[in-house]
Each structure stands twice: as structure tokens, then as C-alpha cells.
Residue, then its C-alpha position, 0 to 999 in steps of 0.5 A: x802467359x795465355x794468349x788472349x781470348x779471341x773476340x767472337x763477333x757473329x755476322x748473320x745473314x740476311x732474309x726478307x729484311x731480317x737477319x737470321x742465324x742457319x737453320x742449322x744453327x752451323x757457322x763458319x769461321x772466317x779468318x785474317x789470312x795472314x796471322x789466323x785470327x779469328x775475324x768473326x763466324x758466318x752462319x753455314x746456310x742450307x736448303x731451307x735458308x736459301x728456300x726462304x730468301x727465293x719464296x721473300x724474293x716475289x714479293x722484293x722483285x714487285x716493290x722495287x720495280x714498282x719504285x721510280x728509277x729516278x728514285x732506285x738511283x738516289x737509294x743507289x748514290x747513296x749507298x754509294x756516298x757512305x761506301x765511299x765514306x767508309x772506304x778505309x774500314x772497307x778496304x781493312x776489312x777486305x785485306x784481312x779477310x782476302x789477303x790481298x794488299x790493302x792498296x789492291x784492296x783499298x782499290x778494290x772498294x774504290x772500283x766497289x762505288x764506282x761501279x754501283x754509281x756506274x750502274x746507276x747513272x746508266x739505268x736512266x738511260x735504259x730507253x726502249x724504242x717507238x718503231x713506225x710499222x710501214x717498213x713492212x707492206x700491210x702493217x702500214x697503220x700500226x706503231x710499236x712501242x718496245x720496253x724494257x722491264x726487269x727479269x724479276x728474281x735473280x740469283x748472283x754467285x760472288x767468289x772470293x778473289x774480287x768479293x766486293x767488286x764483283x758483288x757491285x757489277x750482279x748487285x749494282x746492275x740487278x738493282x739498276x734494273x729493278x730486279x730482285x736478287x739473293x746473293x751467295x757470297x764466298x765463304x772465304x771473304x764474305x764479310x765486305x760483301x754482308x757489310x755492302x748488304x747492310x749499307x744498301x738496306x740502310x740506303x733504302x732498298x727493300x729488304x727482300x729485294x736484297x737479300x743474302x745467304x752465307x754458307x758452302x756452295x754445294x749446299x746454298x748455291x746449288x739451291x739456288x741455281x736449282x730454283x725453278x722460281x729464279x729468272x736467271x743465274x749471274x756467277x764468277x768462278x771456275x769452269x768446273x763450278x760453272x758447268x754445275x751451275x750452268x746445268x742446274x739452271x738449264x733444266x728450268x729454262x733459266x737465263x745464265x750469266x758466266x764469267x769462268x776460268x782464264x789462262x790468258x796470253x801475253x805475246x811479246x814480239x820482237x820488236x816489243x818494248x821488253x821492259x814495258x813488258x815485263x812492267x806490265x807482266x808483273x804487275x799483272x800476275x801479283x796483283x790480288x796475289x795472282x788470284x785473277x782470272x785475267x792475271x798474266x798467265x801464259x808469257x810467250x816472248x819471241x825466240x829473239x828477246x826471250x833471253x833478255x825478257x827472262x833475266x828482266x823477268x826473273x830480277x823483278x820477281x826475285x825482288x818481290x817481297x811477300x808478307x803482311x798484307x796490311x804493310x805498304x811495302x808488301x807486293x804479295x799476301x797469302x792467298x785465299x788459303x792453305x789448300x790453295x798454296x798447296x795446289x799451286x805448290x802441287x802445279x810447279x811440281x807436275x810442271x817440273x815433273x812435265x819438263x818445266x825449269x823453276x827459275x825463281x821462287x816456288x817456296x810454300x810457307x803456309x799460305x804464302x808462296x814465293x812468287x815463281x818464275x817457269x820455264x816451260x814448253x808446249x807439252x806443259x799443261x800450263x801452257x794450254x788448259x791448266x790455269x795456276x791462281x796464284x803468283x807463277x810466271x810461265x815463259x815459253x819463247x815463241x818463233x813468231x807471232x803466227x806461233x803464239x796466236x795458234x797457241x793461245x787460240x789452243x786453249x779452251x779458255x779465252x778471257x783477256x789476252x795482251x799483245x806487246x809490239x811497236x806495229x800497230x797494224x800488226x797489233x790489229x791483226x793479232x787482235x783480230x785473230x786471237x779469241x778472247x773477250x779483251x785483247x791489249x796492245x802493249x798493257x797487260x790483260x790484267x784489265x777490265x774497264x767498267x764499261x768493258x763488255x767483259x767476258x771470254x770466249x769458249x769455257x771462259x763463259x757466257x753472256x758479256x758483263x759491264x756498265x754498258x752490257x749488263x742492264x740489257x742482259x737483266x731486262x727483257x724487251x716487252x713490245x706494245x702494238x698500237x693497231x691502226x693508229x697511223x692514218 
């Protein structure tokens, strides 16, 4: 018997309010990453496409910042409202297309409204200041005004492992803050963020203040990075990717936002609850499959409680069960994709091949990988500046907490870091010390809170993101003088 015909559903992108098919009539296909199917076609974006959204995007930019904020923040709640009453077709639709758990999916949308309502609340609060100029001699008479007013045009990159998420903190904080924005999404998973895009058009945000243009990065994305007519660019990747970008928006003098590669720290003292730790090292390396740039990746235990941190460690991870994404009972999915299990599959051999212990899993199957635990030590590359996205426990012992700190300052990465011990003086101390952009006591840094200043240190990237940060880094201040007003 054949199989049944695969249903086609084509998804278009979305320029100047109108949805349109590649220029090049190209797509891409974007599939289940557990079983294959076929979930619909994107159009393959090029030059020309992403040139039409920037030469719409003016036009969006004025009408939004000309639109009350009181009144951008009930289109934004209401976008919100039907998220949030669509959150199990979301949730499903992320699963399928991402791999990840439907619970870390399902959470994923959950943060998705949140954070839109988030940005939203703090955008009537966005206030300048009225600034009495007599604290300097001879301006005794004038008074200065300041605003802040949108950027204009900007440019949001989403990657695959967290599409939706990371499309509400460039999407929800652009439009809070009146700007406009075109959006590359990832060709992996684009299909959550082109169905936000649709809800928020619904809502009542312009059609070309919002726009999106699927396809590659190196096509899409690097034009729009390029663009002299873009006021800043906001991406969430790789250090590699970020450089490029980073590069292209530099020749025009363009704002960049980055949120790049981590390889963060998790330091086990000795006098460390171990099990809380090894609660908190799992859920923090499986959640999303591993692909997280604040996953738990370098676990480095005190020489006195690595035995039994390991031999906890590794019970728990031989216990993880892998499969379908869409069961309740699966810890971990496939990831993004084959060539993405192939290049972890590759990490645990070269680690080996450096002198690593495999201890626990490793198996490729696919796109899925059993999730691994690894031995290693300090001339792994892994335990420095090779971050693995995917669902690999790397365990060195440590002699002290001075150790562990000179080694986790050692990488060029610096996102999140955790420190579990029972001092809270020395927690403090270690906190002061280590150069990351979060740093958790006895948690896992698997842990970004909405209003968090996120962002790292060194390549892990530039500028801060969050409810808190973020609309101050989308606006520019704009100071009005009143000259001899004050008698």
C-alpha cells in the first residue's frame, strides 16, 4: 500500500502588509523533527525580498510612532489575549517544528504572551526627564526637557532553538517602543513566529511596521544587516554568525544588539547540597533538548564530592528517556536537525580523541542523541571555548573554588554561570568574580527572568536584553532646551 500523500500547506511571508511568495518562487521545506513529515513550505527569501520590506519599513516606522502608546499597548494585550487563547495549537506547532517537549514548548508560548505583556506595561512608563539647568554657572535661566523617541527601522534575527521567545523580547520591545521592524526568522522553525506575525497584523499593528521575510541567513540576513537605511540590528546566535553580523552593521554606523555563544560554568563546592546540584544540572542541559546557550554546560565539582556528584549525575542521565516530543513522558527530542546530532556526535568523539571518559550515552540515532555524560579535563577544548548544543554532561573535579573561577573566567564566553554552595559570603564573592551576565546561587543557570538584564560578557555578545533594559536600548534620548525660561 502507499503511503498517504503528504498535505502541502504553503506559508508566505510578510511584506508591506501583503503576503507574498520568493522572488524566486524558491521554498523550503519545514519539517516534524521527530517522524519527517512534511509540515508545510516557506518561501526561500532573497536580496530583492528583504529589499522590499526595508523600502516599506519608513513608511511602518512613522504610522506606529505616530500612534498613542496607550493605544500600541492595547493592540499589544491583544495580540496577547488570543496568544494566550491559542496557546495548545502554538505549543503543538512549536513541538513539531522545533523538537523540543511540548511541556518546554508549551512554556515557551507561556513566556511568548508574557513577555509581549511585559514589554507593553513597561512602555507607559517610558518617561524622560524635566532637568533645571542652574547646576551649571552661567545656564542659571534654562531648563532641559529630555525624550525618549523610537530609533525608526530595525532589523530582528530569531534563531531556531527558542523561535518564539526570542521573537516577543526584538518584536515586543521594537513595537513597545514604537519602532518598526522586519524580522528574519530561522529556517528551521519559522512557522510559530510567521503565525505571531499574523496575530499581531490581526491585532491592529501596521502591516509594514511588522513585516517578515523567511529564507537563509546568508542571503536574507546578511542583507538586512547591510542596509544603510536600518537604525540598528538585534540578533540571538552564534559568536561565528554574530561577528558577520556585527561587521556588516558596523560599516553604516548601525546600533548592534547581540546575544552570542555561551559555555557557562556550574561550580560545586564542597560544601554543596550534591543532589540539589545534580537537579538543577539536569534539568538545565535537556531543557530544549540541550540547545540552549545557557544550558549547563561546564560542571566543574570540588575534588571532595566529585565521586558522588558523578555517580548521581550519571543514574539520572542513564534514566532520561528520549523519543517522541509530543508524549509527556519524553525528557528529550530530536534536535534541530541531523547535521546538528552529527556535529555533537563529532564533539564526544574529538573529546575522547583529547583524553575525555564517555561515561554515559552518546548514541546517534538520527537526529536524536542519548543524552552523555563526559569526563574530562583542562586540555578538552570543551572545557574552555567549544560550547556542544546539545545534551552532553562535561564534568571536571576541581581543587577549589579559586580553580573553578580561574577556569571559567578562561573562556571567551561568558552568558550565565551557577554556584552551588552553603556560604552565602562566598557565593557573593565567587558572584563578584566570575565574568558572566547572570550569576545563580545554588540554581542552575539555565535562568533568564524577563526583566533580567540578559547578556554576557566578552563573545557572548553586546548590549543587555530584557523587560527592564530593552526599550531604553530601542529609543534614543532627544533633549529640548528651554533658554531663559527660569527667572
Amino acid at each position: 500500500m502507499n503511503a498517504p500523500a503528504e498535505t502541502l500547506v504553503r506559508y508566505r511571508m510578510s511584506i508591506a502588509g501583503q503576503e507574498r511568495d520568493s522572488a524566486s518562487s524558491e521554498i523550503i521545506e519545514v519539517r516534524n523533527k521527530y517522524d519527517g513529515a512534511l509540515l508545510g513550505t516557506i518561501p526561500a527569501g532573497t536580496a530583492a525580498d528583504a529589499q522590499a520590506a526595508l523600502d516599506a519599513a519608513p513608511e511602518g516606522a512613522a504610522a506606529w510612532a505616530a500612534t498613542p502608546a496607550y493605544r500600541r499597548v492595547a493592540i499589544l494585550k491583544a495580540a496577547v489575549a488570543e496568544i494566550r487563547a491559542r496557546r495548545d495549537e502554538l505549543s503543538a506547532v512549536l513541538s513539531a517544528e522545533n523538537g523540543k517537549t511540548i511541556a518546554d514548548a508549551t512554556a515557551e508560548i507561556d513566556t511568548t504572551a508574557r513577555i509581549f505583556e511585559g514589554f507593553a506595561e513597561e512602555s507607559l512608563r517610558l518617561f524622560g526627564q524635566t532637568i533645571p539647568l542652574d547646576i551649571q554657572e552661567g545656564l542659571e535661566s534654562d531648563l532641559m526637557i529630555t525624550v525618549r523617541e523610537p530609533l525608526g527601522v530595525l532589523v530582528g534575527i530569531v534563531p531556531f532553538n527558542f523561535p518564539a521567545e526570542l521573537y516577543a523580547h526584538k518584536v515586543g520591545a521594537a513595537l513597545a517602543a514604537g519602532n518598526a521592524i522586519v524580522v528574519k526568522p530561522p529556517e528551521d522553525d519559522p512557522l510559530v513566529t510567521i503565525l505571531l506575525t499574523e496575530i499581531l497584523h490581526r491585532a491592529g499593528v501596521p502591516g509594514a511596521a511588522l513585516q517578515l521575510v523567511t529564507g537563509y541567513g546568508e542571503v536574507v540576513g546578511s542583507h538586512l544587516s547591510q542596509s544603510p537605511d536600518i537604525a540598528a540590528v538585534t540578533f540571538t546566535g552564534s559568536t561565528e554568525v554574530g561577528t558577520i553580523v556585527a561587521a556588516n552593521a558596523g560599516r553604516n554606523v548601525v546600533r548592534v544588539f547581540l546575544e552570542l555563544s555561551g559555555n557557562d560554568a556550574f561550580i560545586v563546592c564542597d560544601d554543596a547540597d550534591v543532589e540539589a546540584a545534580v537537579d538543577h544540572a539536569v534539568a538545565g542541559r535537556i531543557f530544549a533538548n540541550g540547545q540552549v546557550c545557557v544550558a549547563t554546560k561546564r560542571i566543574m565539582v570540588a575534588r571532595a564530592r566529585y565521586d558522588e556528584f558523578v555517580t548521581a549525575l550519571s543514574d539520572r542521565v542513564r534514566r532520561l528517556r528520549v523519543g517522541d516530543p509530543r508524549s509527556e513522558h519524553t525528557d528529550v527530542g530530536p534536535l534541530i536537525s541531523v547535521d546538528a546530532a552529527r556535529r555533537v556526535e563529532r564533539q564526544i568523539q574529538d573529546a575522547v580523541g583529547q583524553g575525555a571518559r564517555l561515561l554515559v550515552g552518546g548514541v546517534r540515532d538520527g537526529a536524536f542523541l542519548t543524552p552523555a555524560v563526559l569526563e574530562i579535563d583542562t586540555g578538552v577544548g570543551i572545557a574552555t571555548d567549544e560550547e556542544i548544543f546539545g545534551p552532553v554532561f562535561s564534568v571536571l573535579a576541581v581543587d577549589g573554588l579559586d580553580e573553578a573561577i580561574d577556569l571559567a573566567n578562561a573562556s571567551q564566553l561568558g552568558l550565565n554561570a551557577a554556584v552551588f554552595t552553603a556560604d552565602l559570603q562566598r557565593a557573593i564573592r565567587a558572584g563578584r568574580r566570575i565574568q558572566a551576565g547572570i550569576v545563580s546561587v545554588n540554581g542552575g543557570n539555565a535562568y533568564r527572568p524577563d526583566v533580567a538584564a540578559f547578556g554576557g560578557y566578552k563573545k557572548s555578545g553586546l548590549g543587555r536584553e530584557g523587560i527592564a533594559y530593552t526599550l531604553e536600548e530601542f529609543t534614543q534620548v532627544k533633549s529640548i532646551v528651554l533658554r531663559g525660561v527660569v527667572s
